[in-house]
SEKOL-295533 format. One line per 8 residues: number of its first residue (from 1); their letters; for each residue z, y, x of C-alpha. Coordinates in steps of 0.5 Angstrom, whole numbers, plus 500, padded with zeros to 3 digits. Last residue first. Layout:
BEGIN
NUM) A) Z:Y:X; ...
//
This chain:
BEGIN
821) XXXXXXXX) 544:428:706; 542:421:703; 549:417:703; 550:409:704; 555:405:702; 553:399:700; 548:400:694; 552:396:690
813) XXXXXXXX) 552:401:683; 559:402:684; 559:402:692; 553:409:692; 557:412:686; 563:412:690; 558:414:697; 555:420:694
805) XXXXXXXX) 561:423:690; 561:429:694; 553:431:694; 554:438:692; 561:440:691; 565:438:683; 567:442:679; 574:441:677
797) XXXXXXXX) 576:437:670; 580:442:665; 580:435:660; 577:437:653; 580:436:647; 581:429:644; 577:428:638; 581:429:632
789) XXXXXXXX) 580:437:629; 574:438:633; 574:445:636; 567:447:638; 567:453:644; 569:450:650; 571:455:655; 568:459:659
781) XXXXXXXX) 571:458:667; 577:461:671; 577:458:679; 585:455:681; 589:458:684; 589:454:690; 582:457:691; 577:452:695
773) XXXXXXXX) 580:445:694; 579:447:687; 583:446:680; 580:448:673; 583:454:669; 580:455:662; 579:461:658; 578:461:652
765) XXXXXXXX) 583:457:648; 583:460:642; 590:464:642; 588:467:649; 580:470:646; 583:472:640; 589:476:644; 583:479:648
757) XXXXXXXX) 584:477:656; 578:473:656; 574:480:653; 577:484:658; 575:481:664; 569:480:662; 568:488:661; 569:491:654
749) XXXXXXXX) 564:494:648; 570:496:643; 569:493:636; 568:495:629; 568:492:623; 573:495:618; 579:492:616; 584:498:615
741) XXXXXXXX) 589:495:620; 583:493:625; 578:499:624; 585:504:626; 586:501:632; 579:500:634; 579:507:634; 584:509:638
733) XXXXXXXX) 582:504:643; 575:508:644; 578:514:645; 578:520:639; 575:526:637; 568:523:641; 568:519:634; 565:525:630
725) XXXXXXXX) 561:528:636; 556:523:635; 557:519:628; 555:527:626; 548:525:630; 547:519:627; 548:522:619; 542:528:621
717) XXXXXXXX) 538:522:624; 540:517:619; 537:521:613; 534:517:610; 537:511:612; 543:515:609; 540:516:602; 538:508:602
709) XXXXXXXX) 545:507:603; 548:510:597; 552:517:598; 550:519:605; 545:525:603; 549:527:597; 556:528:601; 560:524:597
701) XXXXXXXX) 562:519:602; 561:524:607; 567:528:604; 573:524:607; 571:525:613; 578:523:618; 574:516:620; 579:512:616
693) XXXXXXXX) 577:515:610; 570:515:611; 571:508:613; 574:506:607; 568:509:603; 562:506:606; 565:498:607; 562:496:602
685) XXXXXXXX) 556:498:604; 555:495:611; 559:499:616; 557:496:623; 561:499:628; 561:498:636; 565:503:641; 563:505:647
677) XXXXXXXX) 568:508:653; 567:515:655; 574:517:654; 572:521:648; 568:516:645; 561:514:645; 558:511:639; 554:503:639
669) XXXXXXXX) 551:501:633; 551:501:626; 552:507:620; 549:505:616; 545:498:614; 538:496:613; 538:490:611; 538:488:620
661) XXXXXXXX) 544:493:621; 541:500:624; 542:504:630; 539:500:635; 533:499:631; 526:497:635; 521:495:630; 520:489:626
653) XXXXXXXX) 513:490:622; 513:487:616; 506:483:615; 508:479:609; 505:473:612; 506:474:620; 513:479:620; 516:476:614
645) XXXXXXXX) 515:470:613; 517:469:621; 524:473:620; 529:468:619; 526:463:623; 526:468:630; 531:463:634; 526:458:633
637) XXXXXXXX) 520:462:638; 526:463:643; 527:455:643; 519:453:642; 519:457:649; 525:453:653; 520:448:651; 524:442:650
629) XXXXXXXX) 520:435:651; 525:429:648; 523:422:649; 526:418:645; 530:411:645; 530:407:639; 535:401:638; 534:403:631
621) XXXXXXXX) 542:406:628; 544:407:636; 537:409:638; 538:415:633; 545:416:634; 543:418:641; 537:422:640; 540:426:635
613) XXXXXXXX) 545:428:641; 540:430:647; 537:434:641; 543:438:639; 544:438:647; 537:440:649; 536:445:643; 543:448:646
605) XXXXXXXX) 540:449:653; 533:452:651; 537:457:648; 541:458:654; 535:458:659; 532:464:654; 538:468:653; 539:468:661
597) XXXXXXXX) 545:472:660; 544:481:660; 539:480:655; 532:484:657; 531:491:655; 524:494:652; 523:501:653; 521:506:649
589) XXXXXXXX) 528:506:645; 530:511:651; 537:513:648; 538:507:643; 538:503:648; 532:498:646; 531:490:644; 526:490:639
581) XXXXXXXX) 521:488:644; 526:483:648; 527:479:642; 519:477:641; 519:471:645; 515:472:651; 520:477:653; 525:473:653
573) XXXXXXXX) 521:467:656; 519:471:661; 527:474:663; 528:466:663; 523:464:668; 518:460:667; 512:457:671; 505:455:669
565) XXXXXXXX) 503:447:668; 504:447:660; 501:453:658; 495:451:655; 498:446:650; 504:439:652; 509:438:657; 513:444:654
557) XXXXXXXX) 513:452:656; 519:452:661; 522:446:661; 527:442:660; 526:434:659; 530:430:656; 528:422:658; 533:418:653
549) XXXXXXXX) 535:411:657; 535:404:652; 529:401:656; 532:402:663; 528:400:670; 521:400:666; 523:406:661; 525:410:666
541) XXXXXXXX) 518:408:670; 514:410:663; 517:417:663; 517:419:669; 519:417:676; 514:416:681; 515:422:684; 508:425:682
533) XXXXXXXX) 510:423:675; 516:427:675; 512:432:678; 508:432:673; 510:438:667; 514:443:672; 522:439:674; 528:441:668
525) XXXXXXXX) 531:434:668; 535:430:663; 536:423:663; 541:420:658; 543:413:657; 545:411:664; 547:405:668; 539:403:670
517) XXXXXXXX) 538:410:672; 543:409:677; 540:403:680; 533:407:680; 536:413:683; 539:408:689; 533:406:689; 528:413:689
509) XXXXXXXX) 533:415:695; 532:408:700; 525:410:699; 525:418:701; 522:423:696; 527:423:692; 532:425:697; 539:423:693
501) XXXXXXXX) 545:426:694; 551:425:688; 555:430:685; 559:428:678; 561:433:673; 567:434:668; 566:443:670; 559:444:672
493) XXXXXXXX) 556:451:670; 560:456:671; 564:453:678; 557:451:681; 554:458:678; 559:461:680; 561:458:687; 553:460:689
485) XXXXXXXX) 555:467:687; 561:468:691; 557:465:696; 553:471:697; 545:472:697; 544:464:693; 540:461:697; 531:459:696
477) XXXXXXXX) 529:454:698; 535:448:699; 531:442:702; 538:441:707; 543:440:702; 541:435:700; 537:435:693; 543:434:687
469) XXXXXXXX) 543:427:682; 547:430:678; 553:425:674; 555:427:668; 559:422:665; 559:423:657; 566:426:654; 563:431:649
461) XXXXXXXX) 565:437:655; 560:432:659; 555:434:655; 556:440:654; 556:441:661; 549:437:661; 547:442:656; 549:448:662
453) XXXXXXXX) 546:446:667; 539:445:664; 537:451:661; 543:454:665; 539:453:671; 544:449:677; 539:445:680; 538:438:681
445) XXXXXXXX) 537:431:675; 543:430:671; 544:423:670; 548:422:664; 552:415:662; 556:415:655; 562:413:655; 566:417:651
437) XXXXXXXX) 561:421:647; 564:423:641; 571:424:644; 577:420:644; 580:417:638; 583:411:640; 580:405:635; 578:403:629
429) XXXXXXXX) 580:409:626; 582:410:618; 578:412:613; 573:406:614; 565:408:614; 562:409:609; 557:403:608; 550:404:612
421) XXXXXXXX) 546:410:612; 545:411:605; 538:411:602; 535:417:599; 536:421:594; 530:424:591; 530:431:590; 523:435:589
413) XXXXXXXX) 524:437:582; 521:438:575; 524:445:571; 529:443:565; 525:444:559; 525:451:555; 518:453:554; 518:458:560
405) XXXXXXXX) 521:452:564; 527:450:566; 532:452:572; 539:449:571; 545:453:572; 552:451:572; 559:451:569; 557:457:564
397) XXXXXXXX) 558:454:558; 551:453:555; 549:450:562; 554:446:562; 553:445:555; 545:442:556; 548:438:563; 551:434:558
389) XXXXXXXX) 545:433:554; 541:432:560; 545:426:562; 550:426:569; 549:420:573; 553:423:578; 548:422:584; 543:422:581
381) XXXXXXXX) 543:426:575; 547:432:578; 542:431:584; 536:432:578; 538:436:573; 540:442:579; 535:441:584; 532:448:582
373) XXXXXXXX) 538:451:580; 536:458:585; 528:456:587; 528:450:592; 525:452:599; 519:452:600; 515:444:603; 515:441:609
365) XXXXXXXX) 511:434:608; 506:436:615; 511:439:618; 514:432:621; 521:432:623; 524:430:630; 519:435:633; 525:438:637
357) XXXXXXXX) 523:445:638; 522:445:630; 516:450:628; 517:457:626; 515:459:619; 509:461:615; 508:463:608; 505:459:602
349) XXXXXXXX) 504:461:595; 500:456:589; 506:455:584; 508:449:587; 510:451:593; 507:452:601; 508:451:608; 505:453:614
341) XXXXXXXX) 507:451:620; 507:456:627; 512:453:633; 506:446:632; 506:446:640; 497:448:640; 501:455:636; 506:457:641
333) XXXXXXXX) 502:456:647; 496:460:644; 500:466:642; 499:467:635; 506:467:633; 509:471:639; 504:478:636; 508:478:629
325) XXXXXXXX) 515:478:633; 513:484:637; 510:482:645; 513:483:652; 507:480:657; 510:474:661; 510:473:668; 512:468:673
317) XXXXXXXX) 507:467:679; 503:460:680; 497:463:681; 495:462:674; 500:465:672; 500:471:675; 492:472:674; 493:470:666
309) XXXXXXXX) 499:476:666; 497:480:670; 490:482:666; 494:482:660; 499:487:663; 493:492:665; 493:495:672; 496:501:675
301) XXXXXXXX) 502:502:672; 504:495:675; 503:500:682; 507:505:681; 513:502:679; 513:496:684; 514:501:689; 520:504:687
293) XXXXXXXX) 523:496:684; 522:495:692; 526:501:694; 531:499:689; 531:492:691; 531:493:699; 538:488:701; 534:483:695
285) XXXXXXXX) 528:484:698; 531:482:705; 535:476:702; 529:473:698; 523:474:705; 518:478:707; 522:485:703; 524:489:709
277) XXXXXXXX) 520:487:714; 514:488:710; 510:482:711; 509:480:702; 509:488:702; 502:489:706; 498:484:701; 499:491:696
269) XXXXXXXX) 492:490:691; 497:487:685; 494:480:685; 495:480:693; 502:482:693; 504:476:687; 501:471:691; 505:473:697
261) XXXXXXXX) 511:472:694; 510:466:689; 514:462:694; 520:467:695; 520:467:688; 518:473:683; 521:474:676; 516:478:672
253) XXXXXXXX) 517:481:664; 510:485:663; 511:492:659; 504:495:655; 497:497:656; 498:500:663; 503:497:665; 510:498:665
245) XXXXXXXX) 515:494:669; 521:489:666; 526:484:670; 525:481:678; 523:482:685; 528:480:687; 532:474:685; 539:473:686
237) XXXXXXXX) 541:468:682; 542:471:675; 536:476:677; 536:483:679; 531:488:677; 536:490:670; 542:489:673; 548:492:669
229) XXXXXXXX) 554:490:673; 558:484:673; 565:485:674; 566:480:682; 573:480:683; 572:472:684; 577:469:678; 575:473:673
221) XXXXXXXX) 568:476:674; 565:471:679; 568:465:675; 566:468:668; 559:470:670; 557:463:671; 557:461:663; 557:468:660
213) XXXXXXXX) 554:464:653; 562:461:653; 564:468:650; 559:469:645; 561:462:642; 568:463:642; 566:469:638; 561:467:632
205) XXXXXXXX) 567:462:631; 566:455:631; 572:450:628; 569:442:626; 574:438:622; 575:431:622; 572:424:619; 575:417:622
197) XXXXXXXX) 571:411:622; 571:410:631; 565:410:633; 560:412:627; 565:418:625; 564:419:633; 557:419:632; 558:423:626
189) XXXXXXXX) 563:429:629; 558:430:635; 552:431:629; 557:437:627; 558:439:632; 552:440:636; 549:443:629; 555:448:629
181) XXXXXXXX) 553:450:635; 547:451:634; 549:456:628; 554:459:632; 548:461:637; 543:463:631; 550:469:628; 551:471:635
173) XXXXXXXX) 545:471:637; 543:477:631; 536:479:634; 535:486:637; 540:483:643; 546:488:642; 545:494:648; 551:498:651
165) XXXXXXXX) 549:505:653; 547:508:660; 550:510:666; 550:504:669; 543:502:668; 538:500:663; 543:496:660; 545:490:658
157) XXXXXXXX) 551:488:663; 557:491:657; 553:488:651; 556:481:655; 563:482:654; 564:477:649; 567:483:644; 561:487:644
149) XXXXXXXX) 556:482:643; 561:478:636; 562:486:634; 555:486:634; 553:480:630; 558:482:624; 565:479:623; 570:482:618
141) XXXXXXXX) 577:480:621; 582:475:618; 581:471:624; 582:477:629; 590:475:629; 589:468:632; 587:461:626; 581:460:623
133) XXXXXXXX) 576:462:628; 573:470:630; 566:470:625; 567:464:621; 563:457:621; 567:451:618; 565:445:618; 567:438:614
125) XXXXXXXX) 567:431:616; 569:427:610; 571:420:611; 578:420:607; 573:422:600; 575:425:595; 583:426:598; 579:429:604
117) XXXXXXXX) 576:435:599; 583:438:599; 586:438:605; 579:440:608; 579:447:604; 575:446:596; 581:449:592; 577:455:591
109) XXXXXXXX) 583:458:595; 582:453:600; 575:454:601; 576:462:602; 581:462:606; 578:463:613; 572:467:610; 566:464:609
101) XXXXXXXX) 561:460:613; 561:452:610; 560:446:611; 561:439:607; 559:433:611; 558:426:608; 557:426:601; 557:422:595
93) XXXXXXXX) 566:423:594; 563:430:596; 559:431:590; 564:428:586; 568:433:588; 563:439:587; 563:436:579; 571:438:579
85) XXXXXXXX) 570:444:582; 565:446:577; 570:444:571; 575:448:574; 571:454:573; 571:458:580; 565:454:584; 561:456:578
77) XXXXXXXX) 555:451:581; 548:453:583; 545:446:586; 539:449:590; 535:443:595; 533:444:602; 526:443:605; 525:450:608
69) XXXXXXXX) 532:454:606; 531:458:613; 524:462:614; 523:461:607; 529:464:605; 527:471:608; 520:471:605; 523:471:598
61) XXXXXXXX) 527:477:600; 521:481:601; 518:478:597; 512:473:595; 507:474:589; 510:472:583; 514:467:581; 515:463:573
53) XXXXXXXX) 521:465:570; 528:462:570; 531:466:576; 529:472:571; 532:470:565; 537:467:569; 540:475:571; 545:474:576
45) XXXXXXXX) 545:467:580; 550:462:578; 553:461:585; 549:456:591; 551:449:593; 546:447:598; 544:440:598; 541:439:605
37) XXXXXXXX) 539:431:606; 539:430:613; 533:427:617; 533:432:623; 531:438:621; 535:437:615; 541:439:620; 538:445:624
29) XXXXXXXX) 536:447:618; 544:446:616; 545:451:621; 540:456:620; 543:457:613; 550:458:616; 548:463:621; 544:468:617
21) XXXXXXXX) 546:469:609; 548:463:606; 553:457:607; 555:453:602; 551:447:605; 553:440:601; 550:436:608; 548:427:606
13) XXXXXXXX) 546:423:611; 541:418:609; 536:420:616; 541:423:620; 537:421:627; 529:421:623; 526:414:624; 527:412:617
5) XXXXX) 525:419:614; 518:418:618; 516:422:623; 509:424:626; 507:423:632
//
């Protein structure tokens, strides 16, 4: 179904972006995805000769801005010369949302901090996206992806093993994850703005944002004693077999349940193991792992991935062929889901570029991003009434730039305003403050995945009432192998929720669903394509008994495309994906290595979320309820954005590159210290010098192999191994000392107990301690990582036990007081 702007949720909601690079473009496309109109404020750009004259082929640098400007508009103003704040002001006095990714202090010191911009307009929302946060002793500190993956802990369980070196996901997750929660916060800020009238501030840090993806994991390190350790062969949950094995013409990601047991061992021509002893059921394989990891070895190496992988799946068994980025954009999933799109400009060129997950936009009337001042006569004339003589001197005074044509006359532009979302809302509250979704029912339909469990945390975090509608407890299949595990996940994924039992295969438990349902405003479920149907209650049956709910459903590969009927299971989805395949320990690059958390859950989770919200603002404004299908493959393929022109028009081949920054940057990556502990640097090009200092080798910086960066890729092996021995000359701490007084990037690997612990993390409110009957002192979980400067914040409410608030719920809905346990 296509989508037309006014049934789009932030249709006539206007964003002046000031991001760039990564994670603050990914953002606001996020934002222009969902209807918003993206004005990108942008510098004068350096040689107007050449940004005026007409394109050639496609770049390099180009393709990069495809894959995250898509359908915004270029606006280049000198925000240093009085009189271009003086024209952004006026934009902001027309606008809805200013956001921004520089240093905390920037905007202020351009005159443009919140303080500032709400004299322009009382009902501003304005984001902010920073490495560390704008307040705690780190936030004035460089922030690069690595350094966020080395500090949330996470990069400490990403091993091959043990003993092996620290691994940063190959795609910077830090800055895409920061980005979705930016998009989170800002649609939250304007569904409590529509609430209430009042405008605020949103706070997300690249770091806050990395240490709240440990979900579980925090409770079972902090609280339970249980560090996480790498288990590359073992899933969340305690799944065996599980992880990466290679074939004979590649490496295959598998998760093997209890019920796809049997079916996996005839596959592989090894029926013997489904009645072995030692691994017949889930508790026995994973007391036997590493004995059944020796086995599975020798025989994946027999067969052909692509052969396993069409048998498993269509036997109902998880596998999922590890592919390079070019490769995911051809797989027939993520081309019959849309998640390939070819867009073009008006000089002929075109590239491809990821789809959108939530397909609240259409594809078919997207367009290349606007040339730098491409938009600028236009928005300027729109909005500010701004007439071509005057913008003639600005443009002669060095105020702002405006592409022309080879003849001189201002370049045509696609921008058109569109209508405004209603009157501006009053600057003062009409009511208490609250949070976004104060009074929003959610039913959570079973099961403690992230891909679902964690949205819904999310949702309450926001203020919704999440209730779960659990199984009793007597139709659990497969158990956790301990109860320290069972207690983190329910503690990890859970907080500010409600449990309610209801066999949904019984009569009396399809009615008191039923009466739920008709209280709720969000479904949100992560059953296989039909079930629901089967059960009697998909969509349309929802939209009977409330035709206000929003169904959002979770699932592997959507309910549409060829794959929509097989199963998933996050390390397929990751390396289905296209991260798992440059995702390496620099010691044995030839193997693929998956992300110590459920990345691909995760995702899929954050798009629910950002969705689950859209969705709401766009029934409040047009009383219509939509159905969301998130494909926790579409999710992945999206996190690719930045790199899909590039690696599917241009070619470029994205391989493996532990040791390198994504321009190209040295030195990079993890270093072994002299007290065997590891260290994360990222030294881009500003930072060479000052680090040879500090590093005690002043004459590198001279060194004629290393003195500009492209010499020191050149001779990155001979540069590396120097890195090697230089940083065994002190411990890991030392090091990190000496980067943060001279302000170089650079981070020790830590554990989760470590990373909670980290001043940063204390003075950011990261770790939050809930109540529980079972520990008197009470259980530590991940805090919320989006601050709002007015919502209120969110309440330490605890887990709740499986089915505990069956019969309130039961009596509240006058359903008696029944139970279905």
């Amino acid at each position: 179904m296509a989508h037309t702007s006014s049934a789009r949720p932030l249709a006539g909601v206007r964003v002046l972006d000031f991001s760039r690079v990564v994670s603050g473009p990914f953002a606001s496309q996020l934002l222009a995805d969902l209807g918003a109109e993206v004005i990108r404020i942008q510098a004068l750009p350096a040689g107007q000769a050449h940004a005026d004259a007409g394109p050639g082929a496609l770049t390099e640098a180009e393709a990069f801005t495809w894959g995250i400007g898509r359908n915004k508009h270029s606006v280049c103003v000198d925000l240093k010369n009085p009189r271009g704040r003086e024209l952004v002001e006026r934009l902001v006095s027309v606008s809805d949302i200013v956001f921004d990714n520089f240093r905390p202090g920037v905007m202020r010191r351009l005159g443009l901090d919140r303080e500032a911009l709400v004299r322009h307009n009382p009902s501003i929302i304005t984001c902010s996206l920073t490495g560390f946060g704008e307040s705690g002793p780190w936030s004035t500190m460089p922030a690069y992806d690595p350094i966020v993956q080395a500090m949330s802990g996470a990069m400490n369980y990403t091993r091959l093993d043990g003993a092996g070196a620290p691994v940063r996901w190959g795609i910077p997750i830090g800055d895409l994850f920061a980005g979705l929660f930016c998009g989170i916060g800002i649609v939250a800020a304007v569904l409590h703005r529509d609430r209430c009238g009042a405008g605020q501030h949103v706070d997300v840090s690249m770091l806050d944002v990395m240490l709240a993806l440990n979900t579980y994991r925090v409770p079972q390190a902090l609280s339970m004693g249980e560090e996480p350790e790498p288990s590359p062969f073992e899933g969340g949950q305690g799944t065996v077999p599980f992880g990466n094995f290679e074939c004979r013409d590649g490496w295959l990601a598998i998760c093997i349940s209890q019920r796809a047991w049997s079916a996996a061992c005839d596959i592989l021509g090894r029926p013997d193991l489904a009645t072995d002893e030692r691994f017949r059921t889930q508790l026995a394989r994973h007391a036997h792992r590493d004995e059944l990891v020796s086995i599975l070895r020798s025989v994946f190496l027999e067969h052909s991935a692509d052969e396993l992988q069409a048998r498993f799946m269509e036997a109902g068994v998880v596998g999922g062929k590890v592919l390079r980025v070019a490769e995911v954009f051809s797989h027939p999933q993520v081309v019959a889901r849309g998640m390939a799109v070819e867009i073009g400009d008006d000089h002929g060129r075109s590239a491809i570029v990821a789809g959108d997950p939530l397909k609240f936009s259409d594809s078919e009337h997207w367009r290349a991003p606007s040339r730098e001042g491409s938009d600028t006569r236009a928005v300027l004339s729109a909005l500010l009434g701004t007439t071509d003589a005057e913008l003639d001197e600005l443009c002669a005074a060095g105020v702002v730039h405006a592409a022309r044509t080879a003849d001189g006359r201002f370049a045509e532009s696609s921008y058109a305003t569109q209508p405004r979302a209603g009157s501006a809302p009053p600057a003062q509250p009409r009511g208490e403050l609250g949070r976004s979704l104060d009074g929003t029912v959610v039913l959570e339909l079973n099961g403690d995945e992230p891909s679902k469990g964690f949205a819904a945390q999310l949702l309450a975090d926001l203020g919704a009432t999440v209730i779960r509608v659990d199984r009793p407890a007597s139709r659990h299949l497969e158990p956790y192998p301990d109860s320290t595990r069972e207690a983190a996940f329910r503690h990890g994924l859970n907080r500010g929720k409600s449990s309610v039992f209801a066999d949904l295969k019984t009569e009396p438990g399809l009615e008191f669903f039923g009466r739920l349902v008709r209280e709720a405003d969000v479904v949100l479920d992560n059953y296989r394509p039909g079930v629901l149907d089967r059960l009697g209650i998909g969509e349309e049956s929802l939209r009977e008994l409330n035709p206000r709910t929003i169904a959002c459903s979770i699932t592997g590969f959507g309910h549409s495309g060829p794959w929509s009927r097989y199963p998933a299971f996050d390390n397929a989805i990751q390396a289905l994906g296209g991260g798992m395949s440059v995702t390496v320990d620099h010691t044995r690059p030839e193997v693929p290595v998956r992300w110590g958390n459920p990345i691909g859950g995760l995702t899929g989770s954050l798009y629910a979320t950002l969705g689950t919200l859209a969705a709401l603002r766009l029934r409040d404004r047009t009383g219509e309820a939509r159905r969301l299908d998130v494909s926790l493959l579409d999710a992945q393929v999206a996190l690719l954005a930045y790199r899909v022109p590039q690696a599917v028009t241009l070619g470029k081949a994205f391989l493996p590159e532990p040791r390198r920054g994504g321009s190209g940057s040295l030195p990079f990556g993890v270093f072994k210290c002299a007290d065997d502990r590891w260290f994360t640097m990222c030294i881009t090009p500003q930072f060479w010098g000052r680090f040879c200092e500090i590093a005690g080798v002043p004459h590198w910086r001279d060194d004629p192999r290393f003195v500009t960066e492209p010499l020191r890729r050149e001779n990155e092996t001979a540069l590396n191994a120097l890195l090697d021995e230089q940083l065994l000359t002190k411990e890991a701490g030392e090091w990190e000392r000496l980067f943060f007084e001279h302000k170089l990037p650079g981070a020790v690997v830590v554990d989760l107990t470590s990373a909670f612990g980290h001043d940063q993390a204390q003075h950011r409110g990261m770790c939050m301690k809930l109540p529980d009957a079972e520990h008197s002192g009470g259980v530590q979980v991940a805090g919320f990582p989006i601050k709002f400067s007015a919502a209120a914040p969110v309440p330490a409410h605890p887990a709740p036990r499986h089915g505990a608030d069956t019969d309130r719920m039961s009596r509240e809905v006058g359903f008696g007081a029944k139970t279905f346990s």
